[in-house]
C-alpha positions in Angstrom: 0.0 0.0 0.0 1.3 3.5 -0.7 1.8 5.8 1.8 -1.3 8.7 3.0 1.2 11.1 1.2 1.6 9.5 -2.6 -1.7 8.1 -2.5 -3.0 10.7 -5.3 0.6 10.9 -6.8 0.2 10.5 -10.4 3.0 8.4 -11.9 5.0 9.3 -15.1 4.0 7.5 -17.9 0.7 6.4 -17.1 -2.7 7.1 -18.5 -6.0 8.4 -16.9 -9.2 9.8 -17.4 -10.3 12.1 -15.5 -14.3 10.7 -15.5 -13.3 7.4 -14.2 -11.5 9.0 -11.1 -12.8 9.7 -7.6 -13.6 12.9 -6.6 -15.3 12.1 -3.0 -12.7 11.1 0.0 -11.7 7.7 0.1 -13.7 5.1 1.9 -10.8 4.3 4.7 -10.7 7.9 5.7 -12.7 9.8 8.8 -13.7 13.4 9.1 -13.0 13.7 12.8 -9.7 11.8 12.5 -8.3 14.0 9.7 -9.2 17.3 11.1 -7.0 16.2 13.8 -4.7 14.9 12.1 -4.6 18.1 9.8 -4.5 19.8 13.1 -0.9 18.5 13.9 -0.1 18.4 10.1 -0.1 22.3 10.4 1.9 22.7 13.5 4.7 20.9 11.8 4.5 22.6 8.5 5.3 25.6 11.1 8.3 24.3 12.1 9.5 23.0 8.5 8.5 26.4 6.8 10.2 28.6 9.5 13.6 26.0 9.1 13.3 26.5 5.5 12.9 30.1 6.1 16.0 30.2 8.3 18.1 28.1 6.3 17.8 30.1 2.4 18.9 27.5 0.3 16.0 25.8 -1.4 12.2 27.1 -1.9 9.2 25.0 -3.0 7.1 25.8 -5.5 3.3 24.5 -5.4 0.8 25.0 -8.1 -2.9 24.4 -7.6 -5.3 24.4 -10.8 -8.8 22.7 -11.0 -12.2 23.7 -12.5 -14.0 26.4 -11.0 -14.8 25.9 -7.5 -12.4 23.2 -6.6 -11.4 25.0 -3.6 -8.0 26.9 -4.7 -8.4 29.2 -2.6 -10.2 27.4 0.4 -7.3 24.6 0.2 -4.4 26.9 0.7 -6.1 29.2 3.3 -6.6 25.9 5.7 -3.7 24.7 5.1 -1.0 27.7 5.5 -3.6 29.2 8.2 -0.9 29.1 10.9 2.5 29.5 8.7 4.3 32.8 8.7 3.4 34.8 6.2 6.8 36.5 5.2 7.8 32.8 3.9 4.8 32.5 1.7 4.2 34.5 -1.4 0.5 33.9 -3.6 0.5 34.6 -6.8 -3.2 34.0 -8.1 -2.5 34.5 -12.4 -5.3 36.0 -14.2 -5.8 37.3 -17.5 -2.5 38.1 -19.3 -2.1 41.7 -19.0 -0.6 43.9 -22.3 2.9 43.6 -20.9 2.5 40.3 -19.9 1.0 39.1 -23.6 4.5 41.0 -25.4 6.7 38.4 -24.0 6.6 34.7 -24.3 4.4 32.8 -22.1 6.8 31.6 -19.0 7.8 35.3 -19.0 5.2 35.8 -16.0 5.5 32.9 -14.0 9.5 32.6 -14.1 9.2 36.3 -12.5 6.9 35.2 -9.5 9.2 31.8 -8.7 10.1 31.9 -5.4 13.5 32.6 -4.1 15.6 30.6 -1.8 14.0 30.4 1.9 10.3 31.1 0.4 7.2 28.6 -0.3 5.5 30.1 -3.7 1.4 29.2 -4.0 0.9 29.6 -7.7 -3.4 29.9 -7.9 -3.6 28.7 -11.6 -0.4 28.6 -13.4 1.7 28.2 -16.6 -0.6 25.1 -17.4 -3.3 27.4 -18.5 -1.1 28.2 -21.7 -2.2 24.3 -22.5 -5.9 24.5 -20.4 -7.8 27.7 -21.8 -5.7 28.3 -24.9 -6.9 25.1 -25.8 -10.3 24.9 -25.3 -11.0 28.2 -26.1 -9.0 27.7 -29.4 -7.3 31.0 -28.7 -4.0 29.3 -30.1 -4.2 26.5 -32.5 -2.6 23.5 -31.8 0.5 23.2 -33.2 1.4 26.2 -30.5 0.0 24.3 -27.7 0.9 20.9 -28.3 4.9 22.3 -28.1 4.2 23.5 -24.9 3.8 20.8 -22.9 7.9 19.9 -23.2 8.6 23.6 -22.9 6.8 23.3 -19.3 8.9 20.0 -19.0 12.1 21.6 -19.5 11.2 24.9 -17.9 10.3 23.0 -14.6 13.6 20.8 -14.6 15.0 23.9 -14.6 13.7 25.1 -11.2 13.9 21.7 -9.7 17.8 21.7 -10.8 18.6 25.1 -9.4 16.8 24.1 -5.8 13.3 24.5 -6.3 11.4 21.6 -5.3 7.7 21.6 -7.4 4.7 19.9 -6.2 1.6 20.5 -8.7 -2.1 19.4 -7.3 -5.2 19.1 -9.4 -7.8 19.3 -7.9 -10.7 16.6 -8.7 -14.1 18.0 -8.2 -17.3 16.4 -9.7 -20.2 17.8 -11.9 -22.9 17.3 -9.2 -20.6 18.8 -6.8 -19.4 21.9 -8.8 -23.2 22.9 -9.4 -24.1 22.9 -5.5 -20.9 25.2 -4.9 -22.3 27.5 -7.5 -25.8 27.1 -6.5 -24.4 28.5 -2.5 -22.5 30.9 -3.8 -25.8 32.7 -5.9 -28.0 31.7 -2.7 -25.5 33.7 -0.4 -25.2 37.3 -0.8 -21.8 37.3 1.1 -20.4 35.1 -1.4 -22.2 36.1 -5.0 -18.5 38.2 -5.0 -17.0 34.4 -5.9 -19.5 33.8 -9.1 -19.2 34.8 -12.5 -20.9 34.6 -15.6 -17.9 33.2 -16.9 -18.0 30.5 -14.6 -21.2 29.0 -16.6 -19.8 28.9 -20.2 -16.6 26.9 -18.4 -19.1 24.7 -17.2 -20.1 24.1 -20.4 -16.6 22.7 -21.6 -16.9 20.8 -18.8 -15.6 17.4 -21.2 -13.1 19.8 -23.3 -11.3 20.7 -20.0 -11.3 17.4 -18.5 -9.8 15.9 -22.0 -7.1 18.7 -21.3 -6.3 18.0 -17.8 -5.9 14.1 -19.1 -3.2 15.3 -21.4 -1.3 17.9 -19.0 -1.3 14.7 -16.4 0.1 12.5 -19.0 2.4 14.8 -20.7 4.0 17.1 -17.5 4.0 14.5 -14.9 7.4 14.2 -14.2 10.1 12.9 -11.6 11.3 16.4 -10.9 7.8 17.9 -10.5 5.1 15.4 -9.8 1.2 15.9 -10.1 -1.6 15.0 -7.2 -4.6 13.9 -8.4 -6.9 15.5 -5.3 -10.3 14.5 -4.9 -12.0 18.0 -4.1 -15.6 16.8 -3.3 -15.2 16.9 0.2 -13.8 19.6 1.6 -11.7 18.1 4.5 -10.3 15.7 3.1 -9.0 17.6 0.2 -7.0 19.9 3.2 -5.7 17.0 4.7 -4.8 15.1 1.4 -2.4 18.6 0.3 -1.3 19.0 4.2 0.0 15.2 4.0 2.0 15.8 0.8 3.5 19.1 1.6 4.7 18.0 4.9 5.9 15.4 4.2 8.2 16.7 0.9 9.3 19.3 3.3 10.7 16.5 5.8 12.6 14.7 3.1 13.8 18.3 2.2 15.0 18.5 6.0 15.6 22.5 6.4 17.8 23.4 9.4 18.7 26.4 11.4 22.2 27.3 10.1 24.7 27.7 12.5 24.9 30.7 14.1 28.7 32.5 14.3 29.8 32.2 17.8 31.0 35.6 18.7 34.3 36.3 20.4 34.9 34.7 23.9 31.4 32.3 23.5 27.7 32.7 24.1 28.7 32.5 27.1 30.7 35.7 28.0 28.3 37.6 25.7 26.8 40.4 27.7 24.0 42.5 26.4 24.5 46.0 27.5 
């Protein structure tokens, strides 16, 4: 059996679609249980991000996509709740602006990369230069069918020059996605959330999971793997990201570098 932390790890190499995957939490798994266990899940991630912090030598990079009202947002907001925020940047991408659209498509996302001692939350990413382009035919193909080894390479990059890259889908069903929607038009508080836009998406609902088939296929790599996360259920889609980020950060191992000891030792140091 895998371990709780590569459970949803997608493996290089192998095939899926997307209709045939869960999307509720698995059968094995209790809601009490894992908010406790997320609980102490975020109490270490603490720890490893202030380490990693301390230590400026290596940064991890963590990209979230899914279809609207995966929980993006919601995920990263439980999970991170407790971390210190001057060792976590979010960068949510949007629209490309002018500036943005005059340079090549990394252009953007190589500039919000974080630097060494910093976790970086990317909130949609590169991989909508092979998502939206795509099914919006805004490109045609043979411009988005190079990309996918462009992302390849452009990722080994990071991962070679100490960024360590963990990607998460996030795996939410029809039925489930139309009750999110349906709350967020009952609730005046959260109409902010909905758009239009969000409808016609809905209605490429098999385009965009043919897409995400291919970007798992294609950009699933040993340098920077994908999670397949099954977003139905709310908790367990914390604790499922909590499990996998702690535990790459453990492997990592930050530490607290060594302090210089000052002349005559800590212990003749007075304080005036």
């Amino acid at each position: 059996m895998p371990n709780a932390e590569d459970r949803h790890r997608f493996r290089p190499g192998s095939k899926i679609d997307l209709h045939e995957v869960a999307t509720s939490a698995p059968r094995n798994e209790d809601k009490e249980d894992a908010e406790r266990e997320l609980a102490e899940l975020k109490e270490r991630l603490f720890d490893l991000q202030e380490r990693l912090y301390a230590e400026r030598t290596r940064s991890l990079l963590l990209v979230f996509q899914g279809l609207d009202g995966s929980g993006k947002n919601s995920a990263t907001n439980h999970v991170f709740s407790g971390v210190n925020p001057e060792g976590v940047h979010v960068t949510a991408f949007k629209v490309p602006t002018a500036e943005e659209l005059a340079h090549d498509y990394l252009w953007r996302i190589h500039r919000a990369v974080p630097g060494k001692g910093q976790i970086g939350i990317f909130n949609r990413s590169h991989y909508e230069d092979v998502l939206v382009v795509r099914v919006d035919e805004i490109v045609p193909p043979e411009v988005w069918r190079e990309r996918y080894e462009q992302i390849n390479q452009f990722e080994k990059l990071l991962a070679d020059t100490g960024t360590t890259i963990l990607k998460f889908y996030l795996h939410l069903s029809k039925e489930e996605q139309k009750k999110r929607f349906e709350s967020r038009i009952e609730k005046p508080e959260k109409r902010w959330k909905f758009s239009l836009d969000d409808l016609r998406k809905r209605a490429q609902w098999d385009a965009y999971l043919k897409a995400y088939d291919d970007v798992l296929e294609r950009c699933s790599t040993d340098w920077a793997p994908w999670y397949v996360i099954p977003a139905d259920d709310k908790w367990y889609r914390n604790l499922a990201v909590a499990r996998v980020i702690v535990a790459a950060l453990e492997e990592l191992d930050p530490r607290f570098p060594e302090p210089a000891e000052p002349p005559g030792g800590w212990d003749h140091l007075v304080v005036e």
